[in-house]
N, C-alpha and C positions, 0 to 999 in steps of 0.2 A: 830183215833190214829196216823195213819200215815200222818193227815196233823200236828198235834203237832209235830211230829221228825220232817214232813219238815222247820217247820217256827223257831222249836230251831236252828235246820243244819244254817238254812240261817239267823237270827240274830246271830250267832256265825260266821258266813264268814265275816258279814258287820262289825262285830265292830274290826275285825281282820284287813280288808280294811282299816278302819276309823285311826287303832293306827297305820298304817303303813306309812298313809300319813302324820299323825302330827308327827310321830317321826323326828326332824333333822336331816339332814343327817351328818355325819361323815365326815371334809373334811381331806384328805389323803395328800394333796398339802401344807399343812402347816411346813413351817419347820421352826424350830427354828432361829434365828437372831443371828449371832457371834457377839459379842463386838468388833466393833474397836477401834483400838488404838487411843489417840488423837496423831492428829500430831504436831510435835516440831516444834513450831516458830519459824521463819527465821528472822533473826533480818537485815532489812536494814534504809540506812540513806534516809531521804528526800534531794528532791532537794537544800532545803534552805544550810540544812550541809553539799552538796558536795560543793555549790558557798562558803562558809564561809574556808573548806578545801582547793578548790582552791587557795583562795585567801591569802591563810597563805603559800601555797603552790608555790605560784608566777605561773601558770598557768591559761590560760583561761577561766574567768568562766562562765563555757555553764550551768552546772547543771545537768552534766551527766559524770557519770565514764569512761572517753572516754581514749585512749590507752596511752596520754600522765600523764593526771588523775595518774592512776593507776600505773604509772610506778614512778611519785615523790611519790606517796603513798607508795611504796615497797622501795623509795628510806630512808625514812623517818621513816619508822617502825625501821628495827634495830639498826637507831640512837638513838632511845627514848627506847630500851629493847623490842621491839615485834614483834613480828615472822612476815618477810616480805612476806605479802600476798596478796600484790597490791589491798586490799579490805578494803573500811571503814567499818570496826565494832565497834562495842561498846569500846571496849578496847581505840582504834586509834581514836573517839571519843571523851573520858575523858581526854585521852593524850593529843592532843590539845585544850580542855577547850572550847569545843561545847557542849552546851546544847541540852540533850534528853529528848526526848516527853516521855509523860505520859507512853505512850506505849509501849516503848524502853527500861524504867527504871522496866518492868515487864520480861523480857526477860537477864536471867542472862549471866554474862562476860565467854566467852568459856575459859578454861583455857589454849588451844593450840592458845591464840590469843597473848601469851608471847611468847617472843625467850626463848630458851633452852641454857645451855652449847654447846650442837651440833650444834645448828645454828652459834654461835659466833666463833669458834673454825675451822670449816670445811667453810670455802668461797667458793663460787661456780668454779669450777675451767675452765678454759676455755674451748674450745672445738679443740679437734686436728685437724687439717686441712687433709684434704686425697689426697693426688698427685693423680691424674686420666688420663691417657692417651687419646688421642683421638682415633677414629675411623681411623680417618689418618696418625696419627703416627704409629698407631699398623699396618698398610697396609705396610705404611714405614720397620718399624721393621723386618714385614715376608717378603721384598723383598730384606733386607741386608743379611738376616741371610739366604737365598734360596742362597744369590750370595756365602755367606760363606759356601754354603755345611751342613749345620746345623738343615734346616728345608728345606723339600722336600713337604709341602701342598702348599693350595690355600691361595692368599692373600685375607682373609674375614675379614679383620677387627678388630677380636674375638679374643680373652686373651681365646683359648683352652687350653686344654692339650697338643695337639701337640707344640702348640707355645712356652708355658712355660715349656714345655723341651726343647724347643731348647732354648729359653733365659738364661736358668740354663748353657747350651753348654755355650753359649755367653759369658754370667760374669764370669764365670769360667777362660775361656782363656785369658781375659783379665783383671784379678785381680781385680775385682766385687765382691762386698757382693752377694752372690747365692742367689737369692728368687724365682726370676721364676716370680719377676711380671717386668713391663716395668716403671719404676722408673725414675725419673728426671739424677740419676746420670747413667742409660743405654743409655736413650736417648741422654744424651751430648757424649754419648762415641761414640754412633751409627752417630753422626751430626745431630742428628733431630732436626727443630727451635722448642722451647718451643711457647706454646701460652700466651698471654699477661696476660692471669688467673695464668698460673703456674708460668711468673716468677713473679708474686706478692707474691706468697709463696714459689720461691727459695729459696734453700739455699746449702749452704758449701759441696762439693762433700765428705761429712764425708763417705759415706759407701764407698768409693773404698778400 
């Protein structure tokens, strides 16, 4: 009797062994896949269409968007109505009557590759020029204005706070626009020589 319960016990362990090794395992490492996005096509010209844009362009043709390229290119868009972007696309493409590859004509016209009202209306406007004193002038500065009593520091150089209270003293007394910075029209007053940078951008002693 008790070898029967031994040998049911133990065909019941083995076949228990047996489903434990064929069952597959569970793998736990699997994880789902995001969908990426596909990415937007970047529509660029071949060589052959930058040397053909060159060439309409009266520029050297290398066959490469080199800095001169690119600058009749911007020069050249808002002639013709399109947003100057110093870049051949498609648009600036059709406009000068270059033909596009199979490829190109899959890839549609951005709609920001037209000039706007805005663009035609606002020109870029130039760029202010900044009067900047030198290190030497301003040394200058702090040793007229020490002789005038007006500033009692160290000549460093430096457009401090101490300085430009006493340059506010300075133009003040001497019927100066007050700023407090060391301006083309303080420095003529003080006799400082401008350098050959500032008087390219002199002008008219309007602030006194």
């Amino acid at each position: 009797m008790r070898k029967i319960i031994f040998l049911i016990f133990a065909s019941f362990v083995l076949s228990v062994s047996i489903n434990a090794q064929t069952t597959p395992p569970t793998d736990k490492t699997t994880e789902t896949k995001t969908e990426t996005k596909p990415k937007k096509p970047i529509f660029r010209a071949n060589k052959e269409q930058i040397m053909q844009a060159q060439k309409m362009l009266q520029v050297a043709e290398s066959g490469k968007l080199d800095n001169d390229t690119r600058a009749a290119i911007k020069k050249y868009q808002p002639e013709n109505g399109l947003k100057a972007t110093g870049t051949l696309n498609r648009a600036t493409l059709e406009k000068m009557g270059i033909k596009l590859t199979d490829k190109q004509k899959e890839i549609p016209v951005s709609p920001s590759s037209y000039a706007t009202a805005a663009d035609t209306e606002k020109p870029d406007k130039p760029k202010k020029v900044i009067f900047r004193a030198s290190k030497e002038q301003i040394m200058q500065a702090q040793k007229i204005l020490k002789e005038n009593g007006m500033y009692s520091g160290e000549e460093t150089g430096k457009l401090d706070d101490a300085t430009r209270a006493s340059l506010k003293k300075y133009q003040e007394a001497n019927g100066i626009k007050v700023t407090g910075t060391l301006n083309q029209v303080t420095i003529e007053k003080m006799g400082i020589a401008l350098t050959d940078k500032q008087k390219e951008m002199a002008k008219p002693n309007s602030e006194m």
